[in-house]
N, C-alpha and C positions, 0 to 999 in steps of 0.2 A: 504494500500500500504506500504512497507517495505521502512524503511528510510535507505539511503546508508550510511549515518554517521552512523548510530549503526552497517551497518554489515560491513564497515571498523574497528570500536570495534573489534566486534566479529574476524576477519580476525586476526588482532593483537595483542589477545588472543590466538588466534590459534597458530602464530608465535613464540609468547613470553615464555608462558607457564604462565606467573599469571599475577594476577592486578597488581601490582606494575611496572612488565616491560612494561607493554602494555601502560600505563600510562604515563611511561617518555620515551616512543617511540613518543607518542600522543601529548606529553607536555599538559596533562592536570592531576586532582589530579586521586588519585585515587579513589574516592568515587564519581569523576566523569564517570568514567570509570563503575563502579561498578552498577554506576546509569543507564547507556545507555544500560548496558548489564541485567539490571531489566524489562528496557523498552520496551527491544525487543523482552522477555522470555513471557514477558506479551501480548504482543500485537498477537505473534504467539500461543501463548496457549500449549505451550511446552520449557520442560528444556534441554536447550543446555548448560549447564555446569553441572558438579558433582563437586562439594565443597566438599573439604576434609580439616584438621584442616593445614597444613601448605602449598596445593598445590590446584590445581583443573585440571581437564580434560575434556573435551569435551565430550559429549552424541553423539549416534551414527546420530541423529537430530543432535547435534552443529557440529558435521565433515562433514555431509552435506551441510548445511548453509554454512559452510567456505568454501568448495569448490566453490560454488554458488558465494560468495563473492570474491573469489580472480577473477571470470572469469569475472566480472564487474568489478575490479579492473582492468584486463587488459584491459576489452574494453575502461574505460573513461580515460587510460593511452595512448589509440590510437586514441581517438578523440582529448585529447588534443593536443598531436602532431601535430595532421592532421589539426586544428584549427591554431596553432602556425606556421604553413607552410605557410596557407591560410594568415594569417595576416601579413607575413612577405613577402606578393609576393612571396615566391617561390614554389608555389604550388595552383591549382584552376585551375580555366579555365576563358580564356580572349578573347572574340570577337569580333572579326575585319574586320567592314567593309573598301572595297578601292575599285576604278577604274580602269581599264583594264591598261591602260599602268603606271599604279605604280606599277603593278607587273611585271615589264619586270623589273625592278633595283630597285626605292628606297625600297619599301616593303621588296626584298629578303633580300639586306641589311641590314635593322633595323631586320627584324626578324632571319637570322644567328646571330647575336650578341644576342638579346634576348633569342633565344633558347638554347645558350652554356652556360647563365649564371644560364636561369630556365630551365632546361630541365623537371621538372615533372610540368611545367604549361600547360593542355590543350589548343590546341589555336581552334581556331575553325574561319573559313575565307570566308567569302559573298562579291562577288564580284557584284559591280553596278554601277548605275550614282551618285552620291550628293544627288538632290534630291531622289531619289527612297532607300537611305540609311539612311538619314534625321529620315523620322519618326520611323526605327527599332531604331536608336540610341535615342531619345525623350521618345519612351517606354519601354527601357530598354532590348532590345531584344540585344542591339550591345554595348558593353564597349565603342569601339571608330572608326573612319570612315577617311580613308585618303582621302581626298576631292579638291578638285579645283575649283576654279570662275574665269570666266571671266571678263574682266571689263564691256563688252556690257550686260552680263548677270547678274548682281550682285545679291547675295540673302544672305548673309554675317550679312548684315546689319539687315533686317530681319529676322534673325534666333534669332540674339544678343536679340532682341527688346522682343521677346516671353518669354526669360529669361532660355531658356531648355539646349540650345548647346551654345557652346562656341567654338572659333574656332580659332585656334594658326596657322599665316602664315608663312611657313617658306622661300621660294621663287618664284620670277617669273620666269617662263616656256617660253621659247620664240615660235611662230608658225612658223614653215617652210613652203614654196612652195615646191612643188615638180612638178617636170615639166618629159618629156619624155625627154631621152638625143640628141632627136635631135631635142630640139622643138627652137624654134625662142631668148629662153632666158636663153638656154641652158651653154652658156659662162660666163653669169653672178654672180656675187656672193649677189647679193642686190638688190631689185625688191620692186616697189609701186602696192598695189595693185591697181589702177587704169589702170595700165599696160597690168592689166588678162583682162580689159573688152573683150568683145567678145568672153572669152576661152569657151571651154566646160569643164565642173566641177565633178568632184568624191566627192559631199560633206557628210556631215554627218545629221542626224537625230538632231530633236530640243531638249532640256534640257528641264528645268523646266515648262519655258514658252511657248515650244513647236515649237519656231522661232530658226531658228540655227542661231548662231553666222557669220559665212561666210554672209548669207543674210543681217544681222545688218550693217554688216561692207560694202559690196558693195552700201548699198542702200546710207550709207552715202558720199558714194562715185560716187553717180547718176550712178548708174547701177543697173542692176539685173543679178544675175548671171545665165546661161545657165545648170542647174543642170543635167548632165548623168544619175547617179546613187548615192545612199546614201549608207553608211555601217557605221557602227561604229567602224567596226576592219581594225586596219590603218594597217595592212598586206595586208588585198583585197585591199586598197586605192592603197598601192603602187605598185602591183602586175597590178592593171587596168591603174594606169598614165606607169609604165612599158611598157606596152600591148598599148599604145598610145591612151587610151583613155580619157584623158582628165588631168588635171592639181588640185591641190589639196592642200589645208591647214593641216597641219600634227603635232602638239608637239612633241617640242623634245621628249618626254620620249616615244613616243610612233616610234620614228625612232629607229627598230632593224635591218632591212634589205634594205640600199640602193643601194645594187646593182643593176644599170641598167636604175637607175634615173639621175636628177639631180636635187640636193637639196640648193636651194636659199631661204637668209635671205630675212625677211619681212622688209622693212621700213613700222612701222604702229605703233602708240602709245597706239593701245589701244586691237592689236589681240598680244594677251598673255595670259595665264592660270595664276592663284595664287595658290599655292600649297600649304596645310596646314597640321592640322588634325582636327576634330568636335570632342570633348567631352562632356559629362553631368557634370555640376559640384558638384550635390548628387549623383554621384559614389562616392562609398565607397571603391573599387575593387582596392585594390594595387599592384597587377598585373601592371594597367594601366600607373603607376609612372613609374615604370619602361621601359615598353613597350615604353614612351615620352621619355623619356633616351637617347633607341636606336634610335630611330625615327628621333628625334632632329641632333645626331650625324651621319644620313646616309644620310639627307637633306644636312647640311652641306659638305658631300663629294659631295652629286651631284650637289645640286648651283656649287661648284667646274669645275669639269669637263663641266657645260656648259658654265658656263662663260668663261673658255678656251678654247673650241669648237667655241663657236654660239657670243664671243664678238664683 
């Protein structure tokens, strides 16, 4: 196999025009030079220089070679770059799992700011529950995963304990009622849920544990709730308590269209979302630093805007 240090040599022979120049281009002697360009005459089993008494030139074999050589010179002048990109985050690719209503605002957010500062990082975007994003991000299938818990649902703690994800909160999420506008608690702005017993329900499908949260929260409150219909897209939610059919638990982030409803605060200490991100802490991927950056900086606007909405 051909050594790249000799046919950088040869290259800068080529360049040069003798050992001497080639040598204090190389910053090495020249009889080092002289040596490398022995070694590679030899190993190839042909003469790529003609030695004359005060000059030399290249064999129709050594202007081959050289050509050969500068086009490896260009390629590992483009890998380093390409390397130097990759290790300074601005360039790779970075995968990102999150849940349905973080892409209605924080996600767009962190990633416009991200994207204007790396535009040549690939992103690539898997949309799911927590859990069901969990183990892409454990096997390295997802840099990082914008996530939520519940307090009725914790799994936070459990993840910690495995030693794989790590998971930075950055706020609470409050849950809204959504009611028909002409429903009996229509005027209010602040509702217990023991209030809804009796309601008919638009609720949602279970998490990890497979028990939805709404049922955690009425049973503790000696009730069962009268479940409609389940969906996970809080558009059909709101679209069916709209349509008068039944009354519904909703996060803020995933209220994009209240028109036609009417949307009342929970008293309830313990129905709220925790809003974070999961990462692996053997990523190496610094893409991902950055990516926390904006993430960080777009949480912070929106804790904002809810705490002045929903306080």
């Amino acid at each position: 196999m051909l050594n790249s240090a000799r046919l950088l040599v040869l290259l800068e022979i080529a360049r040069r025009g003798t050992i001497v120049a080639a040598a204090q281009s190389l910053h090495l002697s020249p009889s080092a030079v002289s040596h490398q360009l022995a070694r590679l005459e030899q190993e190839l089993g042909v003469a790529l220089v003609e030695r004359q008494p005060q000059s030399l030139r290249l064999t129709p074999a050594g202007v081959r070679l050289a050509e050969h050589a500068q086009a490896i010179a260009d390629l590992m002048a483009v890998a380093q770059d390409d390397l130097r990109a990759h290790s300074e985050g601005t360039a790779g690719v970075l995968r990102l799992g999150f849940f349905a209503s973080a892409g209605l605002d924080l996600l767009p957010r962190a990633l416009t700011a991200f994207s204007a500062r790396h535009p040549q990082v690939e992103l690539e975007l898997i949309m799911g529950q927590p859990h069901e994003l969990l183990p892409d991000l454990e096997a390295g299938r997802l840099d990082a995963a914008v996530v939520f818990e519940h307090p009725l649902d914790p799994w936070i703690r459990q993840a910690g304990r495995q030693g794989v994800a790590e998971v930075e909160l950055y706020f609470d999420e409050p849950q809204l009622v959504i009611v028909p506008l002409r429903h009996r608690l229509g005027r209010r702005s602040l509702v217990r849920l023991a209030e809804l017993d009796g309601e008919s329900w638009i609720g949602t499908h279970g998490g990890s544990t497979g028990e939805p949260v709404l049922e955690r929260a009425c049973a503790a409150e000696g009730f069962r709730p009268r479940v409609r219909c389940r969906s996970d897209h809080y558009q059909v939610t709101i679209n069916l308590a709209r349509a008068g059919m039944g009354v519904a638990l909703i996060p803020a982030l995933g209220l994009a269209d209240s028109a036609g409803v009417h949307v009342c605060r929970l008293d309830h200490p313990q129905l709220h979302r925790r809003i974070g991100v999961a990462t692996r802490a053997t990523n190496r991927n610094p893409a991902v630093r950055a990516f926390l950056t904006e993430l960080r900086a777009a949480a912070g606007e929106v804790r904002s805007l809810l705490e002045l909405q929903w306080s």
